[in-house]
C-alpha positions in Angstrom: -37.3 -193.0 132.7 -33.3 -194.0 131.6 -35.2 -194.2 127.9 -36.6 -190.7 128.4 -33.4 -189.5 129.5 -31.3 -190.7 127.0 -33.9 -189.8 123.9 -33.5 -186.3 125.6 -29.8 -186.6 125.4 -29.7 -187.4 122.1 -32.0 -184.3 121.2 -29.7 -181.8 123.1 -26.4 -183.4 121.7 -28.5 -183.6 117.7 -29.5 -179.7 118.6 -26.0 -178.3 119.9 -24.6 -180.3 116.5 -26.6 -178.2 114.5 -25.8 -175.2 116.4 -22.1 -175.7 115.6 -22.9 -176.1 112.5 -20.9 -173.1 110.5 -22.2 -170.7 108.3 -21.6 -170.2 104.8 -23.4 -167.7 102.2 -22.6 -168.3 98.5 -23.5 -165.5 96.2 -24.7 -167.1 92.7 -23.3 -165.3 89.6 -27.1 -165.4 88.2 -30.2 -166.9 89.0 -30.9 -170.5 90.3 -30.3 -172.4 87.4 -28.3 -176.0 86.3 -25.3 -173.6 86.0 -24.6 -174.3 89.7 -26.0 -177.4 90.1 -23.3 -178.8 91.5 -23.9 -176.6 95.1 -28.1 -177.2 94.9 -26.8 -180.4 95.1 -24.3 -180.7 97.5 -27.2 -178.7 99.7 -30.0 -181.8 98.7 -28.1 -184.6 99.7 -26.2 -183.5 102.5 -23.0 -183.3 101.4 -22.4 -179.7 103.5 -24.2 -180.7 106.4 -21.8 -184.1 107.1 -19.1 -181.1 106.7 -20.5 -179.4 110.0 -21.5 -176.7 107.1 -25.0 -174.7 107.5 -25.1 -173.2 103.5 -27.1 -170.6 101.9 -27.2 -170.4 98.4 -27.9 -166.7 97.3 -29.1 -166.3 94.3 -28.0 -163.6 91.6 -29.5 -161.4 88.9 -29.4 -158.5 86.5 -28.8 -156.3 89.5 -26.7 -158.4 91.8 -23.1 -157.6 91.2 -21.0 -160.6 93.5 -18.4 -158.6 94.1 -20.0 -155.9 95.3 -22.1 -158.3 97.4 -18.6 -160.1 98.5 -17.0 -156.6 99.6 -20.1 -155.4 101.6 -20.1 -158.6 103.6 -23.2 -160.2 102.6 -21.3 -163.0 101.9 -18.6 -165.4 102.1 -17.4 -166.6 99.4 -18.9 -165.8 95.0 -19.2 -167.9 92.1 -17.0 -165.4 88.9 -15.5 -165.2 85.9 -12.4 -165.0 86.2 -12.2 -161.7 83.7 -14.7 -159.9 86.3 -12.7 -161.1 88.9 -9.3 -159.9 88.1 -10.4 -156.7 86.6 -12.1 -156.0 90.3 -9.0 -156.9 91.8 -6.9 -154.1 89.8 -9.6 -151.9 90.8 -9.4 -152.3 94.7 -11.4 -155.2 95.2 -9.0 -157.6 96.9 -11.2 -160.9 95.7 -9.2 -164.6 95.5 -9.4 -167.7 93.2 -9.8 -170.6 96.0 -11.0 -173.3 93.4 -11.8 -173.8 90.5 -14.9 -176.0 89.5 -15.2 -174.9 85.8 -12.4 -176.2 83.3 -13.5 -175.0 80.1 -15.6 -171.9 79.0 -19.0 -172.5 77.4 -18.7 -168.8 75.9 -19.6 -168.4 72.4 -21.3 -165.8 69.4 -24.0 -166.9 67.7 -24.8 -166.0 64.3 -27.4 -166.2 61.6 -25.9 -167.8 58.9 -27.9 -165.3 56.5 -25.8 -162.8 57.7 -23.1 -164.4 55.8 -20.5 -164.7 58.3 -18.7 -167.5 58.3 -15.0 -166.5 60.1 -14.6 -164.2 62.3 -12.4 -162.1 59.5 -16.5 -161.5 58.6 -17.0 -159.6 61.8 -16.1 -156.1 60.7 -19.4 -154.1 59.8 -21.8 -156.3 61.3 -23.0 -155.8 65.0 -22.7 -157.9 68.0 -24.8 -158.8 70.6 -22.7 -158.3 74.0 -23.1 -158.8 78.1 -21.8 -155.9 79.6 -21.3 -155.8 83.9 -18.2 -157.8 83.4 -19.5 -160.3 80.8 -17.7 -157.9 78.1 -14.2 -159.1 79.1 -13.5 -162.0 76.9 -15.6 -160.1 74.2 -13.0 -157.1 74.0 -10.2 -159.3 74.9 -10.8 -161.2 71.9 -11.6 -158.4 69.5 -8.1 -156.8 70.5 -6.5 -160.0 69.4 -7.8 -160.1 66.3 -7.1 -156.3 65.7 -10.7 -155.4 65.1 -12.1 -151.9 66.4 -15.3 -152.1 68.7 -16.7 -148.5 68.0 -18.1 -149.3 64.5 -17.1 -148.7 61.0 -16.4 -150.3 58.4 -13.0 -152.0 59.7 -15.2 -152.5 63.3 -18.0 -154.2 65.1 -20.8 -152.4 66.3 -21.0 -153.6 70.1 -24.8 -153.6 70.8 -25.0 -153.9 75.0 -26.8 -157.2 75.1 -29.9 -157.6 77.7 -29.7 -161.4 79.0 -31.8 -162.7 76.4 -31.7 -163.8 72.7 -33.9 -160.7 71.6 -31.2 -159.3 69.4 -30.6 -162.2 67.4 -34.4 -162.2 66.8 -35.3 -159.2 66.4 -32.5 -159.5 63.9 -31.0 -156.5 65.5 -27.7 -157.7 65.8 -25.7 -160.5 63.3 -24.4 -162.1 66.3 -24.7 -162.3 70.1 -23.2 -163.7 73.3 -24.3 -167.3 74.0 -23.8 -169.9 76.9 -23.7 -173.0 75.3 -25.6 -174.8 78.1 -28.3 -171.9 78.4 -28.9 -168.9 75.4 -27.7 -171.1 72.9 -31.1 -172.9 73.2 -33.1 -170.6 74.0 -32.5 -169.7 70.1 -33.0 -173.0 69.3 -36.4 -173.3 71.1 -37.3 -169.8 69.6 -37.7 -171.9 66.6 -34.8 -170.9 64.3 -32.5 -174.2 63.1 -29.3 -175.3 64.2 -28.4 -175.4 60.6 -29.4 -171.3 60.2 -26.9 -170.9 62.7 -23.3 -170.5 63.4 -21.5 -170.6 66.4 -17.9 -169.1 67.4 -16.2 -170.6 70.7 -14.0 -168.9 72.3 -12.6 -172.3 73.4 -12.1 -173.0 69.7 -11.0 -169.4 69.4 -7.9 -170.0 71.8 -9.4 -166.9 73.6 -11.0 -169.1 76.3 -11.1 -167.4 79.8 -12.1 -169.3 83.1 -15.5 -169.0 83.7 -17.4 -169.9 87.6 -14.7 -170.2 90.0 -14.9 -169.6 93.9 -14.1 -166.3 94.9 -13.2 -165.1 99.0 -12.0 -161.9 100.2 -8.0 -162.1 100.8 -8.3 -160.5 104.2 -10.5 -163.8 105.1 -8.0 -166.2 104.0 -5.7 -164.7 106.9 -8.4 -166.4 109.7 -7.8 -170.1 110.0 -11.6 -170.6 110.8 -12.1 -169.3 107.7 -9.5 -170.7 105.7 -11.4 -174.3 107.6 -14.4 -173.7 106.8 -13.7 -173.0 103.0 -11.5 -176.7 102.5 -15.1 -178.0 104.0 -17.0 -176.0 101.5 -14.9 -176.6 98.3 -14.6 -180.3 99.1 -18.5 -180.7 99.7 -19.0 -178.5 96.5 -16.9 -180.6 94.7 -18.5 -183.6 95.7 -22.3 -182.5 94.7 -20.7 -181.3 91.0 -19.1 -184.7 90.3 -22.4 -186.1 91.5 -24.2 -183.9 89.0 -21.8 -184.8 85.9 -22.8 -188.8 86.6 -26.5 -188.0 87.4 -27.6 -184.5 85.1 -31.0 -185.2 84.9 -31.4 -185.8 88.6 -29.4 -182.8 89.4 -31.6 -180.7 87.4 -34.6 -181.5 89.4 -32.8 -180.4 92.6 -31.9 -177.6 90.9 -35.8 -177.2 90.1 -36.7 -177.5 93.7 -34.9 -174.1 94.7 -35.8 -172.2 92.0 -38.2 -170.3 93.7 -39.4 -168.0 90.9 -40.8 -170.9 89.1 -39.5 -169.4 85.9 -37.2 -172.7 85.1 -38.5 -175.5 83.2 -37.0 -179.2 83.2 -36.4 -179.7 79.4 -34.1 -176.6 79.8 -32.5 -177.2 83.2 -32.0 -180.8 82.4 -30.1 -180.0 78.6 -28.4 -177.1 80.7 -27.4 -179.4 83.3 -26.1 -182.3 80.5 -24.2 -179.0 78.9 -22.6 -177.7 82.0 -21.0 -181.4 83.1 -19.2 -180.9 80.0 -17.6 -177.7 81.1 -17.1 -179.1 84.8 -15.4 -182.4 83.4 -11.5 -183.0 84.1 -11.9 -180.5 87.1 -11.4 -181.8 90.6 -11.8 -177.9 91.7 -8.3 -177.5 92.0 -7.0 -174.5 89.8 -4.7 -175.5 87.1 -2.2 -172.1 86.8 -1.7 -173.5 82.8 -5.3 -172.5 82.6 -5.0 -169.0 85.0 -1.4 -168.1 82.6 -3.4 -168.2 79.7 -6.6 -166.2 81.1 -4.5 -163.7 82.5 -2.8 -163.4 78.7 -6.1 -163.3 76.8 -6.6 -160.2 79.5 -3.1 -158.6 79.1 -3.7 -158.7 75.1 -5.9 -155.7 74.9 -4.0 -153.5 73.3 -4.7 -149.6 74.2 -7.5 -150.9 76.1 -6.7 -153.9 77.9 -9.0 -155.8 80.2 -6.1 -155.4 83.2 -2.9 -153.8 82.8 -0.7 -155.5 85.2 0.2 -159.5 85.6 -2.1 -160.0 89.0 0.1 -160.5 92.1 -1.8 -163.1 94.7 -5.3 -163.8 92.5 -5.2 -167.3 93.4 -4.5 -169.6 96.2 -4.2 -173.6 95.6 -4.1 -173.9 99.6 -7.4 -174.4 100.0 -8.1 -176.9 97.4 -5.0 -178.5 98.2 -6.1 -179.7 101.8 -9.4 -180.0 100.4 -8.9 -182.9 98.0 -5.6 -184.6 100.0 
């Protein structure tokens, strides 16, 4: 009977545990992919769970906007480029860098090479391939630095709004398009056409780099100091299951795998996306480096007539949460 008892103690103090355990919805930029690996897998092995966290990764899509998603409460905290982001904010949407997982871009354009372009001086007259719903920052940002029109001519780029897929570039409908170099970048490859017929742009390379996939809460959140808990939980655990995923890609990708519930992923791509992605991740312990935010925030500002934002962002980021988080 004491063993009884005492098994039946431990069940009620295991269930009120889990119980306690609080809640946290993450809204994915895009689908379940290696591109987030690093939550999938701080999900898998526990990581949020010994943080007293109970996480729901929500995946996102061609018609998923995270902000919007973030504002209407259906959850917590987003994954965002930081472009998307701070243009929101100028527009009303009072979103928040909390961390900062990413540390370089894997933007890029990819060109045929039998298009002849070889500089981006060879832009002008061709068409380009480009992500609208908030992917088009960088793109215009970088165009206004180099001085070259985006409503065609001969002295301008015809901007061609870019579906998310490669179609464009193989359809030869467009001399260039927008690339990830962990995901569409290969799916050119793998459509057959040869490294070698190719050229890429980076916008690393480019000096137009923009933060890509940081954490993003609502500011009115960060004012509860359940909330502002919960989130040094959440970053640290995240940041745990990404540095897990730099040192172990392939088996990140096959947790990745086991949430993708569409089925659509396969693991030669999630496994070369993952391998790409630690890359980009690398040299970040999810703290934002404001080096890295000064320079996004110019490559914004430099728009010219049209620029991405108009106004240096007052309060876009906060280094309080990552800063209990990783001390």
């Amino acid at each position: 009977m004491k063993k009884l008892t005492l098994a039946m103690g431990i069940l009620a103090l295991g269930t009120t545990a889990a119980m306690a355990a609080d809640e946290v919805r993450l809204q994915l930029k895009w689908v379940t992919q290696a591109q987030f690996g690093g939550y999938y897998v701080a999900l898998e092995n526990g990581y949020y769970e010994d943080e007293g966290l109970d996480v729901t990764i929500l995946p996102g899509g061609p018609d998923i906007g995270p902000v919007q998603v973030l504002m209407g409460g259906g959850a917590d905290v987003m994954v965002d480029w930081m472009p998307s982001a701070l243009a929101a904010r100028e527009q009303g949407a009072p979103v928040v860098n909390i961390a900062q997982p990413f540390k370089s871009s894997g933007m890029m354009l990819t060109c045929l090479k039998e298009t002849g372009i070889t500089s981006p001086d060879d832009f002008p007259g061709n068409t380009l391939g480009v992500w609208f719903f908030g992917n088009e920052y960088p793109f215009l940002s970088w165009m206004a630095h180099l001085g070259i029109p985006t409503e065609g001519g001969e002295d301008g780029v015809e901007v061609l709004k870019q579906a998310f897929n490669v179609d464009p570039l193989l359809q030869k409908q467009a001399a260039c398009i927008s690339t990830m170099t962990y995901n569409e970048y290969w799916q050119v490859i793998d459509a057959g056409i040869s490294a070698d017929d190719l050229v890429t742009f980076k916008y690393e390379d480019q000096g137009v780099a923009t933060l890509e996939d940081g954490l993003y809460v609502l500011e009115e959140n960060l004012e509860d100091p359940e909330f502002k808990d919960k989130m040094v939980r959440f970053v640290r655990a995240s940041m745990k299951g990404w540095k897990w995923a730099e040192e172990n890609p392939e088996d990140a990708a096959m947790i990745v795998l086991e949430y993708d519930e569409t089925g659509a992923q396969t693991e030669q791509h999630q496994i070369r996306m993952m391998k790409e992605v630690a890359k980009l991740t690398a040299g970040s312990d999810g703290a934002l480096d404001p080096a890295d935010y000064e320079r996004t925030v110019a490559t914004l500002l430099a728009g010219g007539s049209d620029p991405v934002i108009t106004a240096e962002p007052v309060g876009a980021y906060t280094l309080e949460i990552t800063d209990a988080a990783l001390n």
